[in-house]
RODO-921399 format. One line per field, with one value per atom (N, C-alpha, C, O): residue in one letter; y, z, x. Coordinates in nm, 3 decimals, padded with zeros to 5 digits, m for minus. Layout:
REM residues N
aa c(A, ...)
c2 c(Y, ...)
c3 c(Z, ...)
c1 c(X, ...)
//
This chain:
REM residues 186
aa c(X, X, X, X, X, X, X, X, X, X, X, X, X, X, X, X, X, X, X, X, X, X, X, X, X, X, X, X, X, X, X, X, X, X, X, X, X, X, X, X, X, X, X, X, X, X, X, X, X, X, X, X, X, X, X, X, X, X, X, X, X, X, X, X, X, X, X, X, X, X, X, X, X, X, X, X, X, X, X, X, X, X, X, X, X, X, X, X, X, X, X, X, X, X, X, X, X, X, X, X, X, X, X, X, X, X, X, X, X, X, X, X, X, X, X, X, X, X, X, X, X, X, X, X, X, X, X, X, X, X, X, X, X, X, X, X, X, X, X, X, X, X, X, X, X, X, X, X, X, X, X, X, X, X, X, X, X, X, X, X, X, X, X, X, X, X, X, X, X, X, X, X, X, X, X, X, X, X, X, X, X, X, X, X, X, X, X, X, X, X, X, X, X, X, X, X, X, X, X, X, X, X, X, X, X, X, X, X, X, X, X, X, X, X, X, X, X, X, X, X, X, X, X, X, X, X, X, X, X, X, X, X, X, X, X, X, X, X, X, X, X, X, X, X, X, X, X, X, X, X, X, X, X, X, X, X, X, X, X, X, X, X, X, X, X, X, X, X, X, X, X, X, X, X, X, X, X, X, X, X, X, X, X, X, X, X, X, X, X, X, X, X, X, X, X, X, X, X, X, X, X, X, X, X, X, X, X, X, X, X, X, X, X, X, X, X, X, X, X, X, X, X, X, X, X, X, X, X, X, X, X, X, X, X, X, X, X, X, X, X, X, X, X, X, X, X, X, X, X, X, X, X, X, X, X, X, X, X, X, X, X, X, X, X, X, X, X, X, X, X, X, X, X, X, X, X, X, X, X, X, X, X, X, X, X, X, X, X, X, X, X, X, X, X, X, X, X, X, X, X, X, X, X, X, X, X, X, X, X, X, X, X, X, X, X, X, X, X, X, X, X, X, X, X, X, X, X, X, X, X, X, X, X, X, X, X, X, X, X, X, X, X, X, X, X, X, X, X, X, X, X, X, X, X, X, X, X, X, X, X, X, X, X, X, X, X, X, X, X, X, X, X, X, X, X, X, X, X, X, X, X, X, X, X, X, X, X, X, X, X, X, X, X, X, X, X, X, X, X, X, X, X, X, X, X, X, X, X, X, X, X, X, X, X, X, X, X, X, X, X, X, X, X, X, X, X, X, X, X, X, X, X, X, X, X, X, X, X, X, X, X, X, X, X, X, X, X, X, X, X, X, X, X, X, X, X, X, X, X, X, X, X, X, X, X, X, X, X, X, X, X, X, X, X, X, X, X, X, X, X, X, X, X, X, X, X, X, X, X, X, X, X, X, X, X, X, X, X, X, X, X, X, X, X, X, X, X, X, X, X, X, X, X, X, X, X, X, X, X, X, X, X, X, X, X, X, X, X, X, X, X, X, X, X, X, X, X, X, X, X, X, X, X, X, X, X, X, X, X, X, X, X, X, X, X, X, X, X, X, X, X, X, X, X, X, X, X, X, X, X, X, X, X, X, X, X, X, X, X, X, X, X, X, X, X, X, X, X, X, X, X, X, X, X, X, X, X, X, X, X, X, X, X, X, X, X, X, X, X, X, X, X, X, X, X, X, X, X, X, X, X, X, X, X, X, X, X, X, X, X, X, X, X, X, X, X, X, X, X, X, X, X, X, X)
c2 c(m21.402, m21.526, m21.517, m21.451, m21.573, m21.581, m21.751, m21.855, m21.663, m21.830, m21.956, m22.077, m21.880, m21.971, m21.879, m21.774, m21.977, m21.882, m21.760, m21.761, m21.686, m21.555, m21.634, m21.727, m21.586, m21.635, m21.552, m21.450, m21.587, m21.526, m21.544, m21.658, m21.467, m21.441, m21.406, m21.285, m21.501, m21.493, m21.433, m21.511, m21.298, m21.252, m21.284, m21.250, m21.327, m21.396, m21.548, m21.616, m21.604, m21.719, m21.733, m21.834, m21.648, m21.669, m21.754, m21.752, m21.854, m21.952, m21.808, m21.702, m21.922, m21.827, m21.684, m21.585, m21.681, m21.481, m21.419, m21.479, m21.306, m21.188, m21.209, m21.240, m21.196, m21.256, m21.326, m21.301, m21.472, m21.558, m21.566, m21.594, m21.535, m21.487, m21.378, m21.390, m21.302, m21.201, m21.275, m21.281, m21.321, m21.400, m21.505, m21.529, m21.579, m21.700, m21.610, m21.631, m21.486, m21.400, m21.405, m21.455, m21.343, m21.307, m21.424, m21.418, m21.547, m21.651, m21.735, m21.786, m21.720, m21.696, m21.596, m21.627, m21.472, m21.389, m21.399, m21.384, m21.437, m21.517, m21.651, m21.675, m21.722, m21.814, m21.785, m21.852, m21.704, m21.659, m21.560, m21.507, m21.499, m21.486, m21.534, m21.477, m21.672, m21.760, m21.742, m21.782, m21.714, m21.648, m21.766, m21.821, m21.815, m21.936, m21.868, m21.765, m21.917, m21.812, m21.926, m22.029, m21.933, m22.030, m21.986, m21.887, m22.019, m21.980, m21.984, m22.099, m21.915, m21.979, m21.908, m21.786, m21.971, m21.893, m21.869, m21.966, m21.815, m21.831, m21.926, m21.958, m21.962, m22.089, m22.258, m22.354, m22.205, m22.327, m22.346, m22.413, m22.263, m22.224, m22.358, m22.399, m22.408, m22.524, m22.468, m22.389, m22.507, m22.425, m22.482, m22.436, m22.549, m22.515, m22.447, m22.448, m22.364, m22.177, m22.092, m21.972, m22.156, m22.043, m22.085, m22.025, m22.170, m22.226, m22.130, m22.115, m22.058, m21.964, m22.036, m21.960, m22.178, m22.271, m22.241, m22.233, m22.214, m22.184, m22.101, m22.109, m21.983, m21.861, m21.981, m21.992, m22.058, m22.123, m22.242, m22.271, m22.307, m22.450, m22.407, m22.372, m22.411, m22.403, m22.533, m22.587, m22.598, m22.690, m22.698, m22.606, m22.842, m22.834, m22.808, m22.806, m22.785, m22.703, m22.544, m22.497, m22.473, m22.388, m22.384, m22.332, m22.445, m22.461, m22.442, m22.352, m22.550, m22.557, m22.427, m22.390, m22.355, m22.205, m22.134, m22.071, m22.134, m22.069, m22.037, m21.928, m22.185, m22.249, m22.192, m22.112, m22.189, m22.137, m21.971, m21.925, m21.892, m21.744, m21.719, m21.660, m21.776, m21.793, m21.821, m21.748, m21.921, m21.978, m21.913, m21.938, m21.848, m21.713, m21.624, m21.571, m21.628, m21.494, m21.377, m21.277, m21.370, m21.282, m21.284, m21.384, m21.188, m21.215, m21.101, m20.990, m21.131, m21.074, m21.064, m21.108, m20.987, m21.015, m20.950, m20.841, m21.040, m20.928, m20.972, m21.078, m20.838, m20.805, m20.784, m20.739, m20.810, m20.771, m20.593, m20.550, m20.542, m20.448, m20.518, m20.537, m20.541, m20.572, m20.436, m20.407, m20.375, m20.292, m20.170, m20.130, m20.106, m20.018, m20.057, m19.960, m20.170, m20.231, m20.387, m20.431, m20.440, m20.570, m20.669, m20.658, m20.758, m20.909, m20.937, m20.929, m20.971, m21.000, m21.123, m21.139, m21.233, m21.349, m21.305, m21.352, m21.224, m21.195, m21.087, m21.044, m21.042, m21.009, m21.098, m21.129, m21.168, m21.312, m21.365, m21.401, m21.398, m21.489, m21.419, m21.457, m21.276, m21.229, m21.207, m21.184, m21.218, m21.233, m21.392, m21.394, m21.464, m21.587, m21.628, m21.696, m21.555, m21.584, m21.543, m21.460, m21.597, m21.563, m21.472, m21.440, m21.348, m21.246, m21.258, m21.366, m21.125, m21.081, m21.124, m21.043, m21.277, m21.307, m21.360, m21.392, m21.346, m21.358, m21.280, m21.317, m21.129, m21.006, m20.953, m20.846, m21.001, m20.895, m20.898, m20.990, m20.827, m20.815, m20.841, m20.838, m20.873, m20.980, m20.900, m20.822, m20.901, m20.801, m20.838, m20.948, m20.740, m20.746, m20.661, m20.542, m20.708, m20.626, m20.652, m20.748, m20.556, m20.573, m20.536, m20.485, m20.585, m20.584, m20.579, m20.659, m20.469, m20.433, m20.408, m20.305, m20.528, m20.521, m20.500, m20.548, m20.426, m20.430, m20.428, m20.419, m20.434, m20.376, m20.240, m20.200, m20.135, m20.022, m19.910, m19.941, m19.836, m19.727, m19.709, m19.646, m19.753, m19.699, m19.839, m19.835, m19.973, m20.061, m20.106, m20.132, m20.114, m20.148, m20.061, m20.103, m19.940, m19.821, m19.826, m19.826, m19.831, m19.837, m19.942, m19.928, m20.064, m20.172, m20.184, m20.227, m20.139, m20.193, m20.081, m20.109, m19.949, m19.876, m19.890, m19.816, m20.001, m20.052, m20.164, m20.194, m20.231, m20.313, m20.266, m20.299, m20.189, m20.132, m20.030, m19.968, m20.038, m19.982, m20.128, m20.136, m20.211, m20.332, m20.373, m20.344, m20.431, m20.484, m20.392, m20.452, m20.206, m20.163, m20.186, m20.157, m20.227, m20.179, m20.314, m20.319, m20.446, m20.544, m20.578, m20.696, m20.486, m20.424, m20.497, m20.524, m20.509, m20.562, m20.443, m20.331, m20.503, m20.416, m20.389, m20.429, m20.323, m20.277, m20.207, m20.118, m20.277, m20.267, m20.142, m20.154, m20.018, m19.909, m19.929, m19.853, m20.008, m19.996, m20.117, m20.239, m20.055, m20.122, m20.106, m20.033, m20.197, m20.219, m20.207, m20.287, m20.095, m20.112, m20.169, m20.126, m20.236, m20.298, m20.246, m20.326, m20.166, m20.071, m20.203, m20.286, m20.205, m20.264, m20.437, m20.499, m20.466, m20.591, m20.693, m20.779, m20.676, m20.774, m20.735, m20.762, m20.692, m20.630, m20.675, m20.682, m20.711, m20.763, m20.863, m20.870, m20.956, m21.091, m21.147, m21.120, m21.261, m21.364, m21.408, m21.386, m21.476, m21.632, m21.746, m21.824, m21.771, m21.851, m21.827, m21.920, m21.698, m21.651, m21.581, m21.567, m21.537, m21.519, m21.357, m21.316, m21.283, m21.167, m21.113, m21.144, m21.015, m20.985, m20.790, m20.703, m20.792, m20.640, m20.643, m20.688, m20.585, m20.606, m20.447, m20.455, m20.377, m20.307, m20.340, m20.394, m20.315, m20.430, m20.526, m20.550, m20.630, m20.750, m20.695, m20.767, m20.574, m20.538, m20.445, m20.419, m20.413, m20.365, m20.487, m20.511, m20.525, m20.680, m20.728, m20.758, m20.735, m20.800, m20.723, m20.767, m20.580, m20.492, m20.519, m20.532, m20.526, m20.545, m20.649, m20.639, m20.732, m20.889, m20.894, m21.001, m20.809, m20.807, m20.682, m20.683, m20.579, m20.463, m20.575, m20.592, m20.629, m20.668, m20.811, m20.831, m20.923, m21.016, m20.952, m21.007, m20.801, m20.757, m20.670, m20.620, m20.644, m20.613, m20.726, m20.733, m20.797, m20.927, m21.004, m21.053, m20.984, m21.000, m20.919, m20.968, m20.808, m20.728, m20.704, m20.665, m20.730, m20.727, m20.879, m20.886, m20.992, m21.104, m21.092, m21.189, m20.991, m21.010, m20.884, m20.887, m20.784, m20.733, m20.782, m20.741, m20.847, m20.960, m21.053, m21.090, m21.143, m21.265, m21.201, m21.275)
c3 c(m00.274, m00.349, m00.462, m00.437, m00.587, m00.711, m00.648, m00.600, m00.702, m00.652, m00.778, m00.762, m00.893, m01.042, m01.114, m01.079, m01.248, m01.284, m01.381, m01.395, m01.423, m01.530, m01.670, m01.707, m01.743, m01.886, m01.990, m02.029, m02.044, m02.131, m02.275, m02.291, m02.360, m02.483, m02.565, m02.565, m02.687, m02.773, m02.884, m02.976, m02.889, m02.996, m03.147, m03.188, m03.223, m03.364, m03.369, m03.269, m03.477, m03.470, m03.619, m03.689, m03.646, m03.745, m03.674, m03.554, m03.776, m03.705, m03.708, m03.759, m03.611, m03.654, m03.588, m03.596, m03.543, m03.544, m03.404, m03.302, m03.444, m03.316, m03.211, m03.110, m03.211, m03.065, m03.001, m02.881, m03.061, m03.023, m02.917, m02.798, m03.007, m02.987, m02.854, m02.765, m02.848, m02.692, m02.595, m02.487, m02.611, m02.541, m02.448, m02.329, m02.555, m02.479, m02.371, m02.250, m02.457, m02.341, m02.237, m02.147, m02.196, m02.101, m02.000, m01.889, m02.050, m01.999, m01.911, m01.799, m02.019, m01.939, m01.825, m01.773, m01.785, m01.710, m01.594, m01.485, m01.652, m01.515, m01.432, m01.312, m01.544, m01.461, m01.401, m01.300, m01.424, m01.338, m01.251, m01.186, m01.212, m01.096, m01.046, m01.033, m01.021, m00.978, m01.007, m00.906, m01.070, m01.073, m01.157, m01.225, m01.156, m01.236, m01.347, m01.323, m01.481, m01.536, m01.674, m01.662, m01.766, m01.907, m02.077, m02.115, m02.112, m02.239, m02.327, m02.371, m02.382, m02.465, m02.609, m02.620, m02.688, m02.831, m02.923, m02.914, m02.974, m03.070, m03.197, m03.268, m03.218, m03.266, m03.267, m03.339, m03.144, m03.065, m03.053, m02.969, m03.167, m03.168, m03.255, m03.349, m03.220, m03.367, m03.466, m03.433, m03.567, m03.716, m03.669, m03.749, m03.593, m03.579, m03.494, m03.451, m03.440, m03.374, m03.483, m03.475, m03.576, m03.709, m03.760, m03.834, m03.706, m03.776, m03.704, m03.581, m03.796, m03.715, m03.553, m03.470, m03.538, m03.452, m03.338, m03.230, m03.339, m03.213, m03.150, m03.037, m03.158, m03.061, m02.967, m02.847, m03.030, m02.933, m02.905, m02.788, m02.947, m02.885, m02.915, m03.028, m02.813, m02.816, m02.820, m02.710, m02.922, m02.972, m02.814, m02.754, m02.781, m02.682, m02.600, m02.485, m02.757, m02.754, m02.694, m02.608, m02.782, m02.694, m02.552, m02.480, m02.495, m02.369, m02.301, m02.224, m02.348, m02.263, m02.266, m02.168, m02.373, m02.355, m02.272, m02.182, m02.286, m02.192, m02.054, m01.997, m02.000, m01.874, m01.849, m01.759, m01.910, m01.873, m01.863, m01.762, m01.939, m01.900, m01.774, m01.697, m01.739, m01.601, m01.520, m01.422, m01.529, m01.386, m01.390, m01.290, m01.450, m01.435, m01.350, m01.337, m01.283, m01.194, m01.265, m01.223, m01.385, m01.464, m01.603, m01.642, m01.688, m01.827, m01.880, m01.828, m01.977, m02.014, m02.195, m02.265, m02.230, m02.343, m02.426, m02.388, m02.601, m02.658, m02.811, m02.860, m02.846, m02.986, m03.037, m02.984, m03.194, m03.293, m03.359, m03.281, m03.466, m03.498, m03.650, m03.728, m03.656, m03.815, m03.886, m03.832, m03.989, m04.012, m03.948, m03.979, m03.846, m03.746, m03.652, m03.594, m03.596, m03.529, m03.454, m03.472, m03.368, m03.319, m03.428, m03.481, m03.417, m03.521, m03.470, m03.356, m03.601, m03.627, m03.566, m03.560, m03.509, m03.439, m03.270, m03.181, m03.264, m03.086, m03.056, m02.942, m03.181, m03.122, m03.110, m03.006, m03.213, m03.226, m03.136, m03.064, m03.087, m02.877, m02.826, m02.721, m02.839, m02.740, m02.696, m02.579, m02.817, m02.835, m02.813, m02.751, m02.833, m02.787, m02.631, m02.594, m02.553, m02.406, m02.344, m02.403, m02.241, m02.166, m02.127, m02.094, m02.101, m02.101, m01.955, m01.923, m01.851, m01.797, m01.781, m01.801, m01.736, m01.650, m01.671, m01.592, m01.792, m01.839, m01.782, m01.737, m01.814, m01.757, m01.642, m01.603, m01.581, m01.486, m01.351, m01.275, m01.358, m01.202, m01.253, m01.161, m01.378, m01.423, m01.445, m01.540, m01.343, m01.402, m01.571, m01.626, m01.609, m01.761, m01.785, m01.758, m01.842, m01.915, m02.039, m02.080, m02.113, m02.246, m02.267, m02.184, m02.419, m02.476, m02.627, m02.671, m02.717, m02.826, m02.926, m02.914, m03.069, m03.122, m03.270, m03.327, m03.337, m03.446, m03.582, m03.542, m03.669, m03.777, m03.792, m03.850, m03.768, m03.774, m03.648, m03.561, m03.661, m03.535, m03.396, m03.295, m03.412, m03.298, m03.213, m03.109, m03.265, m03.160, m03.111, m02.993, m03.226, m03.156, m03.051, m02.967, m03.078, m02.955, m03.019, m02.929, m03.134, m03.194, m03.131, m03.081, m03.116, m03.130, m02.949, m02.889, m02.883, m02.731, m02.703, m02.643, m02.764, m02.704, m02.742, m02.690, m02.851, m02.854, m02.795, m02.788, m02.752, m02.674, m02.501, m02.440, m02.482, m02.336, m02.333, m02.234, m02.432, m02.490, m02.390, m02.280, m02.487, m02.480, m02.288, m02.209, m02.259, m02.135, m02.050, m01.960, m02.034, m01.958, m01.975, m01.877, m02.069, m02.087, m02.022, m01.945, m02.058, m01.995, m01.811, m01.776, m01.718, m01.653, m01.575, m01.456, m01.674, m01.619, m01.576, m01.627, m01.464, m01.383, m01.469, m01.435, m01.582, m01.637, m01.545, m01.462, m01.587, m01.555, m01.660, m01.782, m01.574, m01.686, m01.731, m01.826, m01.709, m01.719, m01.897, m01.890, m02.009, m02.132, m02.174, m02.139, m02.246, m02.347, m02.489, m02.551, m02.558, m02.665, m02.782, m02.735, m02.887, m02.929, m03.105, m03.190, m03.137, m03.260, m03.327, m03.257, m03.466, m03.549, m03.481, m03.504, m03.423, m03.353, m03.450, m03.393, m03.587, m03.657, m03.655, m03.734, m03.590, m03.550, m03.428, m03.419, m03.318, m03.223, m03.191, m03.072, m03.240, m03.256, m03.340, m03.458, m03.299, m03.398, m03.482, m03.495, m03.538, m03.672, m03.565, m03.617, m03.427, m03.358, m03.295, m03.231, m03.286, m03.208, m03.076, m03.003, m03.049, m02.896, m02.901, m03.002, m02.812, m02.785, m02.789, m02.708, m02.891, m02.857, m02.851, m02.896, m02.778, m02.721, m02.570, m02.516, m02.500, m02.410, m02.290, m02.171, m02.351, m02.311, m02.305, m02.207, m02.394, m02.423, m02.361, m02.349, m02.291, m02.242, m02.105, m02.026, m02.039, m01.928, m01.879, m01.775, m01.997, m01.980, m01.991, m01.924, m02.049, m02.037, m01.883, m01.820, m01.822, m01.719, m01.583, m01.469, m01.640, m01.499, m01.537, m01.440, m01.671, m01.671, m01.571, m01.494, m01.583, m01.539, m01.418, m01.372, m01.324, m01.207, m01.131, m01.009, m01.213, m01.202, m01.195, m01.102, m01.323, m01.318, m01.249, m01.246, m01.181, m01.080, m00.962, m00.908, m00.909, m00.789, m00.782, m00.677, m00.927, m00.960, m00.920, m00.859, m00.972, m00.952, m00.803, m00.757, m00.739, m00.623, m00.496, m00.400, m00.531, m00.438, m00.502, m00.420, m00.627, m00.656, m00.595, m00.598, m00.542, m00.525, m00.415, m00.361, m00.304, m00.172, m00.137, m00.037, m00.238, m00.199, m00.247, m00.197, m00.320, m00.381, m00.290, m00.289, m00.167, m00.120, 00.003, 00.088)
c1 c(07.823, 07.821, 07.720, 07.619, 07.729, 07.675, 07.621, 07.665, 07.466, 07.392, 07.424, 07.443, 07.422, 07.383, 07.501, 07.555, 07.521, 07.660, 07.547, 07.424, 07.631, 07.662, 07.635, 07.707, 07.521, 07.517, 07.586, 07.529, 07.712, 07.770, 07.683, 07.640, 07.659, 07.562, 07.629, 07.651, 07.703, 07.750, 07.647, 07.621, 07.582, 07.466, 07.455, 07.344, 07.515, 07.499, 07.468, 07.492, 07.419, 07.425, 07.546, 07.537, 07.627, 07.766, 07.826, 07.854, 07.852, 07.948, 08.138, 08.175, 08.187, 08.357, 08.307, 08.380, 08.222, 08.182, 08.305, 08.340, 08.337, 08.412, 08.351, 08.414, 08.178, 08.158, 08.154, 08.157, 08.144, 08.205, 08.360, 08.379, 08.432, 08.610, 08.603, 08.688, 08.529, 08.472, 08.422, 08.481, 08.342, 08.235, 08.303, 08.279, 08.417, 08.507, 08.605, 08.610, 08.696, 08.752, 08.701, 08.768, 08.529, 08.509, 08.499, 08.552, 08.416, 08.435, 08.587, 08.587, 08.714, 08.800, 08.863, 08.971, 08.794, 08.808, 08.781, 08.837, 08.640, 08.520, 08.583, 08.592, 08.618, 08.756, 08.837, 08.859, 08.896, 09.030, 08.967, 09.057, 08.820, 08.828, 08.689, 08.581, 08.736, 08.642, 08.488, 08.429, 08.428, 08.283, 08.245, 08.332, 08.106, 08.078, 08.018, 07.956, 08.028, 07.989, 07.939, 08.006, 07.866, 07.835, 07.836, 07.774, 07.864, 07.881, 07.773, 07.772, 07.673, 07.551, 07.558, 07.562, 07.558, 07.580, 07.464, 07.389, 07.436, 07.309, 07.334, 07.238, 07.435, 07.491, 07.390, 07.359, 07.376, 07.330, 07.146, 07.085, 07.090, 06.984, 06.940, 07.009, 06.845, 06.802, 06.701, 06.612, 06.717, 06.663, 06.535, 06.454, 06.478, 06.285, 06.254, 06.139, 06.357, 06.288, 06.262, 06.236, 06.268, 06.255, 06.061, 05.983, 06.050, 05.933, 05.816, 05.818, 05.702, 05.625, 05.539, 05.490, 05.537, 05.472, 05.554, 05.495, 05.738, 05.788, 05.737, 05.785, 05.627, 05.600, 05.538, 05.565, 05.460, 05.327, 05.399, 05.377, 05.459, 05.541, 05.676, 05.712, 05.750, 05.892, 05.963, 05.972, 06.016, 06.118, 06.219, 06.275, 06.214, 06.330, 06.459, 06.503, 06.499, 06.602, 06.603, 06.676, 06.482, 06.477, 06.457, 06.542, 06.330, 06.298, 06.450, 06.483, 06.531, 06.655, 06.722, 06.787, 06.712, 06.756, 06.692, 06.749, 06.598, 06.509, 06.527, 06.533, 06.537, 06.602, 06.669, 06.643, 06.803, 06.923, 06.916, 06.969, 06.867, 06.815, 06.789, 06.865, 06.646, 06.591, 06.664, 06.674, 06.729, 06.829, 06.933, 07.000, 06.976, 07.137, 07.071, 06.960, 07.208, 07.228, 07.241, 07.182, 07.319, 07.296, 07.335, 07.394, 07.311, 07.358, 07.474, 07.472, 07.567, 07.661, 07.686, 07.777, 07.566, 07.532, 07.640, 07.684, 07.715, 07.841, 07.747, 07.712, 07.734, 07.663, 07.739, 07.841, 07.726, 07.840, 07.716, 07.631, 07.732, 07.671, 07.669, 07.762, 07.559, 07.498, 07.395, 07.288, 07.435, 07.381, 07.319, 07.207, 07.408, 07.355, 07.291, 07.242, 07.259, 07.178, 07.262, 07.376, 07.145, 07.235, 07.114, 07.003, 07.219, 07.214, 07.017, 06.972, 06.937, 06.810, 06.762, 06.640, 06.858, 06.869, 06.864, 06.793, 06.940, 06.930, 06.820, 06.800, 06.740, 06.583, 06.531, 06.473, 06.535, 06.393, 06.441, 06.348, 06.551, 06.563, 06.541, 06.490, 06.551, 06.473, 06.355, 06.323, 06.266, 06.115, 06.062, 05.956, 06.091, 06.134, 06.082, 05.986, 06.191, 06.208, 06.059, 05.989, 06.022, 05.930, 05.940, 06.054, 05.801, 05.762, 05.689, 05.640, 05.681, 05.823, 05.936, 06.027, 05.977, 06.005, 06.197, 06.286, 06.189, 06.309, 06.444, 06.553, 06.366, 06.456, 06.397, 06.444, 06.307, 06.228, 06.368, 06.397, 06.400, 06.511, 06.629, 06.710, 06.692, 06.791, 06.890, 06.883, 07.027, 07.145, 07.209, 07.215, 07.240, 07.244, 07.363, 07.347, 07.514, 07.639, 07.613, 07.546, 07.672, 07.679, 07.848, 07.923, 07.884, 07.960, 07.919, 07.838, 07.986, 07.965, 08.069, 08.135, 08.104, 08.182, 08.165, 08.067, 08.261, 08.232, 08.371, 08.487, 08.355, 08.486, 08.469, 08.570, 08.382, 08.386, 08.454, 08.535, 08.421, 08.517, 08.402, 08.431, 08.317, 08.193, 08.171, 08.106, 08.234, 08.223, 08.099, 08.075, 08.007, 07.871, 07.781, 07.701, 07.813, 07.773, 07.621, 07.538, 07.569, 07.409, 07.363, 07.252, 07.427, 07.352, 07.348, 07.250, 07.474, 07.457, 07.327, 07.224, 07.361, 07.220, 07.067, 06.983, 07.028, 06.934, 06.901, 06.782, 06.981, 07.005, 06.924, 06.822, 07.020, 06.991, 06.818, 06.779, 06.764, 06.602, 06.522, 06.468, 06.547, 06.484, 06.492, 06.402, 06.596, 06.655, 06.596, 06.537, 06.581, 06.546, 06.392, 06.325, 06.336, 06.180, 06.140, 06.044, 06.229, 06.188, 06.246, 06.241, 06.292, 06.276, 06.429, 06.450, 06.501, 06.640, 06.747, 06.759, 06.822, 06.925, 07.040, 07.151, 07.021, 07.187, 07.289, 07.269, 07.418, 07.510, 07.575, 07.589, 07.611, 07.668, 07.772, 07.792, 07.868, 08.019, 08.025, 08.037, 08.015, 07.959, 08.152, 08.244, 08.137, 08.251, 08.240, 08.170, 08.317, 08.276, 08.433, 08.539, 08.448, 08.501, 08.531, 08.492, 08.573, 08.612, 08.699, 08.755, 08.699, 08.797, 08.841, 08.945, 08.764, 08.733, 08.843, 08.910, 08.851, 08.931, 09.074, 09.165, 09.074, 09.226, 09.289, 09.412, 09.199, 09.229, 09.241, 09.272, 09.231, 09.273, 09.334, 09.310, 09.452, 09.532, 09.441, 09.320, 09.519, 09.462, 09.410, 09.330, 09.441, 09.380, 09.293, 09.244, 09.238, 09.124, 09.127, 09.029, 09.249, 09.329, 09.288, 09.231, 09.312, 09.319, 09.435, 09.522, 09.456, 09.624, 09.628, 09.703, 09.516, 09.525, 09.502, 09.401, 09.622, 09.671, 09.544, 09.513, 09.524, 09.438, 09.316, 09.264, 09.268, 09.115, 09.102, 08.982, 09.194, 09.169, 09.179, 09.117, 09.246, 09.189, 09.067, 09.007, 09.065, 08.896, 08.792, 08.692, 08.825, 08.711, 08.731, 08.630, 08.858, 08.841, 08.806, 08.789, 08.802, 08.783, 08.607, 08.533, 08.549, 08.419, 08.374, 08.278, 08.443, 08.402, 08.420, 08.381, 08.473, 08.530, 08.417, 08.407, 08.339, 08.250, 08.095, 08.017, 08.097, 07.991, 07.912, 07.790, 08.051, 08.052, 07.984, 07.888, 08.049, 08.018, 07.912, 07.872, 07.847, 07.679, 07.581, 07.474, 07.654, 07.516, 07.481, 07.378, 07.657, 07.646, 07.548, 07.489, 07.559, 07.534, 07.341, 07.257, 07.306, 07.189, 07.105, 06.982, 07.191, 07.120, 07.133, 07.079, 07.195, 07.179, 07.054, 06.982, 07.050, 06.924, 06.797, 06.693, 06.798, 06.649, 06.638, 06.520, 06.737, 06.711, 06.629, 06.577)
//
């Protein structure tokens, strides 16, 4: 049993963004096999985390992000690849979050998308730098997402029939990570 749901991590704060459009996939996956799971976007960030005063007072909004980090069973983070790298917004939340305690023990998937042919493979493996140093349980089984604007309609749907089962064997790999990591922590 999953004590708290799965924080899905939409990594940009682009409105309209691919990860977004991933992020909701996986969320529907997690639905269909029962796993509780939440959607959090960097979207949803309020423009006074930008103010240099957020390191030392965190705006409520954040706090409530915060919250929600901490209280997941686990996280399911999907980066887009901005300039060889992941998006400059999902460091600063990550610098952001409370130190250890954010990631200390915290199972962690990634997902990595991009318009180029490598699918975010730079950005999930800087990614997985960070998460391991902050001493979180990665999950190996990574997804990576090549030509990302290709895979979806004009409505935002998934219309790669492969890809959408690799997302869901993820979601089905990494449910029974978190499971089996919260029965050896209790």
């Amino acid at each position: 049993m999953i004590p708290s749901p799965i924080l899905v991590i939409s990594g940009t704060n682009r409105p309209g963004s691919n990860a977004a459009r991933v992020a909701g996939t996986l969320i529907e996956h997690y639905r269909r096999a029962e796993v509780p799971a939440e959607l959090f976007s960097l979207t949803e960030l309020p423009c006074q985390v930008f103010h240099p005063d957020s390191y030392a007072t965190k705006p409520p909004e954040m706090v409530a992000a915060q919250q929600r980090v901490l209280a997941a069973s686990g996280l399911h983070v999907v980066t887009p690849e901005y300039n060889g790298s992941f998006p400059g917004v999902l460091k600063y939340f990550i610098d952001l979050l409370k130190f250890p305690e954010s990631f200390e023990h915290k199972p962690v998937a990634f997902v990595g998308e991009a318009a180029g042919a490598w699918g975010a493979l730079r950005a999930v493996e800087q990614l997985q730098h960070i998460f391991g140093y902050r001493n979180a349980h990665v999950f190996p089984q990574r997804v990576f997402i090549p030509m990302v604007k290709e895979k979806f309609d004009a409505t935002g749907k998934l219309t790669d029939p492969e890809l959408d089962a690799r997302l869901a064997k993820q979601v089905q790999g990494f449910a029974n990570f978190v499971r089996r990591l919260t029965a050896v922590q209790s």
